[in-house]
C-alpha positions as CSV (number, residue, x, y, z in Angstrom):
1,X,-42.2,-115.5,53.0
2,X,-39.8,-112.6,51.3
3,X,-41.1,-110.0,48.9
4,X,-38.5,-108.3,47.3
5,X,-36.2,-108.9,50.2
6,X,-38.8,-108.1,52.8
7,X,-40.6,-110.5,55.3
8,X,-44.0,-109.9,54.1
9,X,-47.4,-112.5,54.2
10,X,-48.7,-114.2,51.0
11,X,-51.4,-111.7,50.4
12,X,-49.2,-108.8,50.5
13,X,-47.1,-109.9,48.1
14,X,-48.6,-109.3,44.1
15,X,-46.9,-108.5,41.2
16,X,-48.0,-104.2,42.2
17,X,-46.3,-104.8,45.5
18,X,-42.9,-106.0,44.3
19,X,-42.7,-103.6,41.9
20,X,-43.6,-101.2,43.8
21,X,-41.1,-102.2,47.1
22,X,-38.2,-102.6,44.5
23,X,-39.2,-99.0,43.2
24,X,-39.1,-97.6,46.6
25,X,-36.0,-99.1,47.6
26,X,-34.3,-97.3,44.3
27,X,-35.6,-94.1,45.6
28,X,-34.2,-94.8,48.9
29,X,-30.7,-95.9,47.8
30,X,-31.1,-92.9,44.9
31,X,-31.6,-90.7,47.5
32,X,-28.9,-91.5,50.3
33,X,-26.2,-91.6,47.6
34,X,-27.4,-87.7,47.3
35,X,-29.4,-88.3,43.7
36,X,-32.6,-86.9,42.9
37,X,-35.6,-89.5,43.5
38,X,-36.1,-90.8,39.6
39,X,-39.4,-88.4,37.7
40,X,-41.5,-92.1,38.1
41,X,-41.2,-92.2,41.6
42,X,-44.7,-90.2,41.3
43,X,-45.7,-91.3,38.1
44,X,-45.2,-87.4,36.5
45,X,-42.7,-87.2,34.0
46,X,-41.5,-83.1,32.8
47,X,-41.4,-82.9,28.9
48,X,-38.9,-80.2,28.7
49,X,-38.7,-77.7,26.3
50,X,-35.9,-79.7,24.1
51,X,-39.0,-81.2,22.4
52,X,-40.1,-78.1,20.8
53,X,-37.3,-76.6,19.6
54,X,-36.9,-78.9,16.8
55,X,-38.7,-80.9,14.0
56,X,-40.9,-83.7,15.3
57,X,-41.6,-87.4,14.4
58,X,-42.9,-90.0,15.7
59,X,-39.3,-91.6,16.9
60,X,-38.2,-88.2,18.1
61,X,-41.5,-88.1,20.4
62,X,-40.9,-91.5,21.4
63,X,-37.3,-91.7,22.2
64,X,-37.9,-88.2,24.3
65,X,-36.6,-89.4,28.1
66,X,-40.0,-88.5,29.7
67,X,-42.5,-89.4,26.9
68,X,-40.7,-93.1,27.0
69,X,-40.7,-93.5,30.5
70,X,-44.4,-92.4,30.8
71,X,-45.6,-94.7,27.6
72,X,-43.4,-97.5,29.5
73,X,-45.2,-96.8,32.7
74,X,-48.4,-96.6,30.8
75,X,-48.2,-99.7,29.2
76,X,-46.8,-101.7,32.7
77,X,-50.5,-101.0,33.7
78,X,-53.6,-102.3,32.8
79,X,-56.5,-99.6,33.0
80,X,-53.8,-96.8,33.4
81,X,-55.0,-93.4,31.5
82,X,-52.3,-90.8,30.9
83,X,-52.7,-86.9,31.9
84,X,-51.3,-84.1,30.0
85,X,-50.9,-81.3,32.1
86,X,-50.3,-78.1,30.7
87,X,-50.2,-73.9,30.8
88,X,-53.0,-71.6,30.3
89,X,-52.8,-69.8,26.7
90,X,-52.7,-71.0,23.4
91,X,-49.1,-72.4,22.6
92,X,-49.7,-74.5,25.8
93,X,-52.6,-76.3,24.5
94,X,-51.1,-76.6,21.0
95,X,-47.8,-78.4,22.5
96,X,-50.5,-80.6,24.9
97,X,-53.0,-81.5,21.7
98,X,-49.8,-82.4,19.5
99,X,-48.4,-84.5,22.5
100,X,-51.6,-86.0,23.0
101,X,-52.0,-86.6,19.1
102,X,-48.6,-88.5,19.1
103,X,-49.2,-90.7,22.1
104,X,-52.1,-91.6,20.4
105,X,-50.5,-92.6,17.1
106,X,-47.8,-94.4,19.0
107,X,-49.5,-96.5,21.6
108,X,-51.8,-95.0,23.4
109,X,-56.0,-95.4,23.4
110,X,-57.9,-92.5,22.5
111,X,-59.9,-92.3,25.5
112,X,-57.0,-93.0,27.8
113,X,-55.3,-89.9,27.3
114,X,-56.7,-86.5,28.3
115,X,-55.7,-82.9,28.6
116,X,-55.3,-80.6,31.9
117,X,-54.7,-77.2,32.4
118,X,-53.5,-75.6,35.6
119,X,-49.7,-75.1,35.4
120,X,-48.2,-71.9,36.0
121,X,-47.2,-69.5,33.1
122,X,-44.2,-71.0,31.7
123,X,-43.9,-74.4,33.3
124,X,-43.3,-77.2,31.3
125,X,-45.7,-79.7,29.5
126,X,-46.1,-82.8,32.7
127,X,-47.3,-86.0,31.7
128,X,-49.0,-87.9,34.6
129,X,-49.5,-91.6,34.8
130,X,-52.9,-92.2,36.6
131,X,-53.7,-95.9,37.8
């Protein structure tokens, strides 16, 4: 039997393994045509900075490269939970609790989104996708 091109048995093959073989093989070709592997590859998208320069709404969170891909990722996954990791300090935790509050108001479950501190000074808001 083929799975997503490969010669694989029947109980190898479930919906998580094909998308995960055709995600791999996306890395792979990304990657020998001398591309960076794609932010989902590990399920941690970087919110850059972009965000919070401006005036936020709810389509302006949502249509933000990372926060889509993440909220797409989430939502491919039943059970997933979503981690905000963020800075030490206070306008860290702001930026991660006003994330957080708009994932919530957009799709996300209250108790399926947390907060995590333990970035370096300065390093961008990351939003992990945990299975």
């Amino acid at each position: 039997m083929t799975c997503a091109g490969l010669r694989l048995t029947a109980i190898f093959c479930t919906p998580r393994m094909r998308a995960a073989l055709a995600a791999l093989r996306f890395a792979l070709a990304a990657g020998m045509a001398g591309a960076a592997l794609p932010a989902w590859a590990n399920d941690t998208y970087t919110i850059g900075i972009e965000l919070w320069d401006r005036p936020r709404s709810g389509s302006v969170v949502i249509e933000h490269p990372a926060v889509k891909r993440a909220v797409d990722a989430y939502l491919a996954r039943s059970g997933a939970t979503l981690v905000i990791h963020h800075a030490v300090g206070q306008e860290p935790l702001l930026q991660a609790e006003e994330l957080r509050a708009w994932l919530i108001a957009l799709a996300v479950e209250t108790g399926r989104v947390s907060l995590r501190s333990g970035l370096k000074p300065g390093e961008p808001l990351k939003i992990e996708v945990m299975r």
